[in-house]
C-alpha positions in Angstrom: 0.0 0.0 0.0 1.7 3.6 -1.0 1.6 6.0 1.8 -1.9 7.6 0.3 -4.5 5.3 1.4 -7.5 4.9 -0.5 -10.9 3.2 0.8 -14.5 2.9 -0.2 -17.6 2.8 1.9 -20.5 1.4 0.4 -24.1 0.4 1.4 -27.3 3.2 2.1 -31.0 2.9 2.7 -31.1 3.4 6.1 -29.3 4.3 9.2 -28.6 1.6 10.4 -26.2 1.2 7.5 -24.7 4.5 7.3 -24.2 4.9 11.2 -21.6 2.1 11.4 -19.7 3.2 8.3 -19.6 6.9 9.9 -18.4 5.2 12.8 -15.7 2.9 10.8 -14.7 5.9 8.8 -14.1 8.1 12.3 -11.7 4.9 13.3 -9.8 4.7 9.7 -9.3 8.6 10.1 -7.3 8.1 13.4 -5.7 5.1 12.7 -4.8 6.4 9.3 -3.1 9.2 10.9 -1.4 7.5 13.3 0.2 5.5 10.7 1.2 8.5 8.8 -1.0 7.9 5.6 -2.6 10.3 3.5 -6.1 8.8 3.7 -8.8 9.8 0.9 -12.2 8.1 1.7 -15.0 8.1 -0.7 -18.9 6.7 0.0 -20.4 5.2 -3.3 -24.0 4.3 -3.0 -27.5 5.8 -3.5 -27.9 9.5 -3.1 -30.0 9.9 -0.1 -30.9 12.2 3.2 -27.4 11.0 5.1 -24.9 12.7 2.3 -24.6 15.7 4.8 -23.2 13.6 7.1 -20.1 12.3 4.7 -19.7 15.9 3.7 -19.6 16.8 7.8 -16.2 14.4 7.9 -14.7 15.3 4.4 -15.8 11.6 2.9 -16.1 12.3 -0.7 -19.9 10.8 -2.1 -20.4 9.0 -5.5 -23.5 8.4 -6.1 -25.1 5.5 -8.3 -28.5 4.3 -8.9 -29.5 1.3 -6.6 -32.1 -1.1 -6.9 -33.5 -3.3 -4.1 -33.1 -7.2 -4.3 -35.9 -8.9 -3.5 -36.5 -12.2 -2.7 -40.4 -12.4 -3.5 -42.1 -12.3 -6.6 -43.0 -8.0 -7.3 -43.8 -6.0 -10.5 -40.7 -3.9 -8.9 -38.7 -6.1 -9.9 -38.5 -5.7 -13.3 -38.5 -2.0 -12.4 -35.2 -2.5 -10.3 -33.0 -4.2 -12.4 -32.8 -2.2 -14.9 -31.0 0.5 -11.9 -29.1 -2.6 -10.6 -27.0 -3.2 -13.8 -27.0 1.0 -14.8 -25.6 1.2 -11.0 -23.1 -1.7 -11.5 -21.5 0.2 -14.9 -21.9 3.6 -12.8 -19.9 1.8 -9.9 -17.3 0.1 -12.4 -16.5 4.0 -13.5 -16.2 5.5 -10.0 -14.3 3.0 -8.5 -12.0 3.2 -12.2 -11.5 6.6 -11.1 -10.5 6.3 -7.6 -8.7 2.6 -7.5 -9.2 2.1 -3.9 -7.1 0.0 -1.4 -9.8 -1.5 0.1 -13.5 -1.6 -0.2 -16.1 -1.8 3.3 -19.8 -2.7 2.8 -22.6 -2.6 5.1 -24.8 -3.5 3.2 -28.2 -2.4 1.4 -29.5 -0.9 -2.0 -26.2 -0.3 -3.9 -23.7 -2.1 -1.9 -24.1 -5.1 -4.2 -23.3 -3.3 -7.5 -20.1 -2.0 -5.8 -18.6 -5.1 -4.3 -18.9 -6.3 -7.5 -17.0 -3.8 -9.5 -14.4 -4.3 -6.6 -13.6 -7.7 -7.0 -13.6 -7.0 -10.9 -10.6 -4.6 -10.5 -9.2 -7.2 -7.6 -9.9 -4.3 -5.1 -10.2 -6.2 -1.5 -13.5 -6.4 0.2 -14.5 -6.3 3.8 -18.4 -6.6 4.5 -20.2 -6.1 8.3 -23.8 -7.6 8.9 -26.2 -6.2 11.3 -28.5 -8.2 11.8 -29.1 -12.2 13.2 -30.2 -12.9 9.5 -28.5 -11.9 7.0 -29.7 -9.9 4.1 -29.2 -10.4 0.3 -27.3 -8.3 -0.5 -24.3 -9.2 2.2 -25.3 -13.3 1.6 -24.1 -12.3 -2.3 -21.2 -10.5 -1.7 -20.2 -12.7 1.2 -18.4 -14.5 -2.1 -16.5 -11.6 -2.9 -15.2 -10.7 0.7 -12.0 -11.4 2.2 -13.1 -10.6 6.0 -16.8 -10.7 7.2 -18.0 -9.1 10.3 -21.1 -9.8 12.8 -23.1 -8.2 14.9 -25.2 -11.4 16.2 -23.0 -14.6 16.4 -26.2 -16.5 14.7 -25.6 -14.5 11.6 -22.7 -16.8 10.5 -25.2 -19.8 10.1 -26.7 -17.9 7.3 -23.4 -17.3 5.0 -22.8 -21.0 4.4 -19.1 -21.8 3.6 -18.4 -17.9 3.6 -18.9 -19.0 7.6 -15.2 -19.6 7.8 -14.8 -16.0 7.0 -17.2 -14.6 9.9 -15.8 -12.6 13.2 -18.3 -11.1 16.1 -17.8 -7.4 16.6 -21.1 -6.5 17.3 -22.0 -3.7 15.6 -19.9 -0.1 15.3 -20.7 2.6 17.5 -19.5 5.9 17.2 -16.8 7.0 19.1 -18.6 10.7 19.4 -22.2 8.7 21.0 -20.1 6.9 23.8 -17.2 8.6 25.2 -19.0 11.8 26.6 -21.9 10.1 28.1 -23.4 12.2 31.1 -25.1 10.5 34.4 -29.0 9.9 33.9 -29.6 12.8 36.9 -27.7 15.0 34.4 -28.8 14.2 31.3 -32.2 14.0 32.5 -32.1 18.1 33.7 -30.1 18.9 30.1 -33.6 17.6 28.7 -36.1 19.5 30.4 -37.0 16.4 32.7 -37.2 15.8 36.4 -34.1 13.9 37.5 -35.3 11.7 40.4 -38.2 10.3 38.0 -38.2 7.5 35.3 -37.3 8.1 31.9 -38.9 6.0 28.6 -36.9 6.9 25.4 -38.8 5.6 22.5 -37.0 5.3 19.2 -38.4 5.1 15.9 -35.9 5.5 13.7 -35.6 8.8 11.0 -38.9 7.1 9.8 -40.6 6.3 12.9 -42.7 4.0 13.4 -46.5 4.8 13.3 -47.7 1.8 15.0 -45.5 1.9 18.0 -46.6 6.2 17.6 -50.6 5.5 18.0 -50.2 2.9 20.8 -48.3 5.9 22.9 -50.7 8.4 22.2 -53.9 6.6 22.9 -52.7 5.2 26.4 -50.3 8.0 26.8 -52.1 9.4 30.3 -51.7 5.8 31.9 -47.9 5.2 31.0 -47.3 8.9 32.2 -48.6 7.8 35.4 -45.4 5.4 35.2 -42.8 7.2 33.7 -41.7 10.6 31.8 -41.3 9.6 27.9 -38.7 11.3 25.9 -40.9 10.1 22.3 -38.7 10.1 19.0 -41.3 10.1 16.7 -39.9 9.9 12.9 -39.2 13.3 10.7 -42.5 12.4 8.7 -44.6 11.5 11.7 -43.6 14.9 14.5 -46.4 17.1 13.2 -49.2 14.8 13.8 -47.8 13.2 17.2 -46.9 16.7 18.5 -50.2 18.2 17.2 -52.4 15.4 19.1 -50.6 14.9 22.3 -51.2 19.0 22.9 -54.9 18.3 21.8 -55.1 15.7 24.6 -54.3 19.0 27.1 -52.4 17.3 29.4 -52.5 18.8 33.3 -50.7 18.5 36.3 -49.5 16.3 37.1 -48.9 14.9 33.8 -47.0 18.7 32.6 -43.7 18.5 31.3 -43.8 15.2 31.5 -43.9 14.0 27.7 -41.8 15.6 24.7 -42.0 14.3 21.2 -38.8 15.3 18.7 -38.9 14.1 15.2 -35.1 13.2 15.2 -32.4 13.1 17.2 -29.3 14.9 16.1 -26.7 16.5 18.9 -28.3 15.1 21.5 -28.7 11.5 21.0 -26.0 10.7 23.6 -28.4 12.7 26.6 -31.0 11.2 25.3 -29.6 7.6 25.9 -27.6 9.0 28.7 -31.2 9.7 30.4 -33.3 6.7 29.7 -34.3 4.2 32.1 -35.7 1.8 29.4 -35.6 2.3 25.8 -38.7 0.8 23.7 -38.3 0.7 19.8 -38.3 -1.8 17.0 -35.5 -4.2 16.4 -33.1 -3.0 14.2 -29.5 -3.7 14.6 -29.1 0.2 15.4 -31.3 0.3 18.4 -30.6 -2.5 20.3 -26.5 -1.9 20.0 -26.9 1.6 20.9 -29.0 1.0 23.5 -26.8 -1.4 25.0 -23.7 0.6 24.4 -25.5 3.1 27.6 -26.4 -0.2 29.3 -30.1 0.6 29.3 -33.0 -2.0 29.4 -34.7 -2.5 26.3 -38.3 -3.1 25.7 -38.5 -4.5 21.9 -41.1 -4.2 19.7 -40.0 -6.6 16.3 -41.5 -5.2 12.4 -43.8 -7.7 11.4 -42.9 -7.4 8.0 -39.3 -7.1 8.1 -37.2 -8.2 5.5 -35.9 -12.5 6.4 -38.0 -11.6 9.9 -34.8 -10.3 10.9 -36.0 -8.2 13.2 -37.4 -10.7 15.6 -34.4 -12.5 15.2 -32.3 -9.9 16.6 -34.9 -8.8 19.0 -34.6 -12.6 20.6 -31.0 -13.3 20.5 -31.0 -9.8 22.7 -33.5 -11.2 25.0 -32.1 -14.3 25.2 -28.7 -12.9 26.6 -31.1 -10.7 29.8 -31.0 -7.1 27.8 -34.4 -6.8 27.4 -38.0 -8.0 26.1 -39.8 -8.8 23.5 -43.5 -7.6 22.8 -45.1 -9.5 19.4 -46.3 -6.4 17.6 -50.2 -8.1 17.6 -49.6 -8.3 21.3 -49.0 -4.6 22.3 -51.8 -4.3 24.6 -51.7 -1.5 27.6 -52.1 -4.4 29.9 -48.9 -6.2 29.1 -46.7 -3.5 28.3 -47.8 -1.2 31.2 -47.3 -4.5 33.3 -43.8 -5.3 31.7 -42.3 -1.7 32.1 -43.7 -1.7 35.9 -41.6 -4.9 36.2 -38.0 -3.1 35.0 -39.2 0.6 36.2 -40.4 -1.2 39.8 -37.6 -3.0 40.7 -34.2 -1.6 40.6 -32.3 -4.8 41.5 -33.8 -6.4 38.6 -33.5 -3.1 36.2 -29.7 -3.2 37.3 -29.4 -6.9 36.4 -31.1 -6.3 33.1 -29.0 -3.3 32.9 -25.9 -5.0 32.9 -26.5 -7.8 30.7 -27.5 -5.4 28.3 -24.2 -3.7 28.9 -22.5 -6.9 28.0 -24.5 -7.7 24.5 -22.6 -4.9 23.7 -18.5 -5.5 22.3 -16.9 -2.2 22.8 -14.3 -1.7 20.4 -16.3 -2.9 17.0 -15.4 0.3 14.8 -11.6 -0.1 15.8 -10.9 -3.7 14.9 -12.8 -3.7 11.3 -10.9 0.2 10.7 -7.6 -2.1 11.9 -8.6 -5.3 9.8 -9.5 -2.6 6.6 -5.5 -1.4 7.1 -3.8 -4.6 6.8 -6.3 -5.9 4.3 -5.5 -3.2 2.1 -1.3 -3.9 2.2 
């Protein structure tokens, strides 16, 4: 490798793919310096909402068209492919252009058409998989990588022979989330909440989730009664949450005691910082970051997810004492208010929960796939 080190990041669709290459990126960026290399990183994917976000650490975007692989028979399909093979020559130009070392995929629409241009110009390929299933796109280019990382230890039975090539990291958090976390008193008072009450941080993702959004709204007076809930709603969804929990005119002693946000940006770490339990679906992204801050977790799997990954993931985390899992058809007010009186109610078994949550977590994900990315690419 000269001393000007070249790598591409690859995958998009959501933020659970982009997060951990932001957070790989951070660790190549320190570790390339450290080394002495002139590093040039380049994302090449799909053109989406996160770009600000490579253009906030100098990463240099590409973008290509991307088409979704689907496993299931849809008139998309034949809509999609065409994108897949434009995207494939589009990613055969870029990567022409920039001849990278090494080449790190998460994942997701584009990702495939990538890898595959890499291992045309004999360009090295490292791939990371969130989730305890893996999805289509990584099971394909599992063929193509030198080095393939996990989140959930179950996730190797589903790459076959490409198995040998597995490692558990869990997944990669950034460095900026973790290392200034505040105490929950703290954090709790930065937020505009009481400190010696309960905190429920709900996370929907940048699209939120709607279902999960109703169910909190039309019990929202008897889970206040419980707890304060910090309520990330989804960009698309804030209007409408934030419009009807003000119409429901909430009194004392309910006041102050509920805020919805559409997104969390800067303060995503006091928001963790603060919880008590977190409650949100089951993607990769939640439950890691949750457990990165050592919080309980109340999981609430998609229904329709993609391989029913999503209950997959939710279980393994329950399995290991970080949390529990409500069935989407069995959010009821009765079992959930009875489930988060069980963690909120009980601080010896909160702590316990707590802690084994702490421990799903592998501190230290970002740093070995940024070190495995360096000597792959000499």
């Amino acid at each position: 490798m000269s001393e000007t080190f070249r790598v591409v990041l690859t995958g998009g669709g959501s933020g659970g793919h982009i997060y951990p290459l932001l957070a790989v990126a951070d660790e190549l960026d320190r570790k390339a310096a450290a080394l002495g290399f002139v590093e040039e990183r380049y994302y090449v994917g799909p053109h989406d909402s996160y770009a600000p976000l490579f253009a906030a650490r100098d990463i240099a975007s590409r973008n290509i068209l991307a088409g979704k692989l689907r496993r299931y028979a849809s008139f998309q399909n034949i809509l999609d492919i065409p994108k897949v093979l434009i995207g494939f020559v589009q990613a055969l130009w870029q990567l022409y252009l920039i001849m990278p070392d090494v080449i790190f995929s998460k994942g997701g629409p584009g990702a495939l058409p990538v890898v595959v241009a890499g291992w045309f110009y004999r360009v090295p390929v490292v791939i990371h998989e969130s989730d305890a299933v893996p999805g289509l796109t990584n099971r394909w280019s599992a063929r193509f990588a030198k080095k393939i990382f996990l989140s959930f230890a179950d996730a190797a039975d589903g790459f076959g022979r490409a198995a040998a090539k597995t490692e558990v990291t869990g997944a990669p958090v950034r460095r900026e989330l973790i290392e200034h976390r505040s105490s929950p008193e703290a954090a709790k008072e930065s937020l505009g909440f009481e400190k010696e009450k309960p905190l429920l941080l709900i996370l929907g993702g940048s699209q939120g989730s709607i279902r999960i959004n109703e169910f909190i709204l039309e019990y929202l007076p008897q889970i206040l009664a419980e707890t304060q809930i910090l309520h990330q709603t989804g960009v698309a969804n804030f209007a409408d949450v934030e419009k009807l929990a003000r119409a429901m005119q909430m009194d004392a002693p309910f006041t102050n005691r509920y805020q919805p946000v559409n997104y969390f940006t800067d303060t995503y770490e006091a928001a963790l910082s603060a919880a008590d339990v977190v409650l949100g679906r089951a993607g990769s992204g939640v439950i890691f970051e949750g457990a990165a801050f050592g919080k309980p977790e109340i999981l609430i799997p998609l229904p329709d997810a993609a391989n029913d990954h999503q209950r997959a993931n939710a279980y393994a985390f329950a399995k290991a004492g970080g949390g529990i899992v409500i069935e989407e058809a069995n959010l009821l007010p009765g079992l959930f208010l009875n489930e988060l009186k069980k963690i909120l109610g009980n601080h010896d078994a909160q702590a316990t929960m707590g802690n084994a949550s702490a421990s799903f977590f592998k501190p230290g994900g970002a740093e070995t796939i940024a070190e495995t990315l360096l000597k792959t690419a000499m």
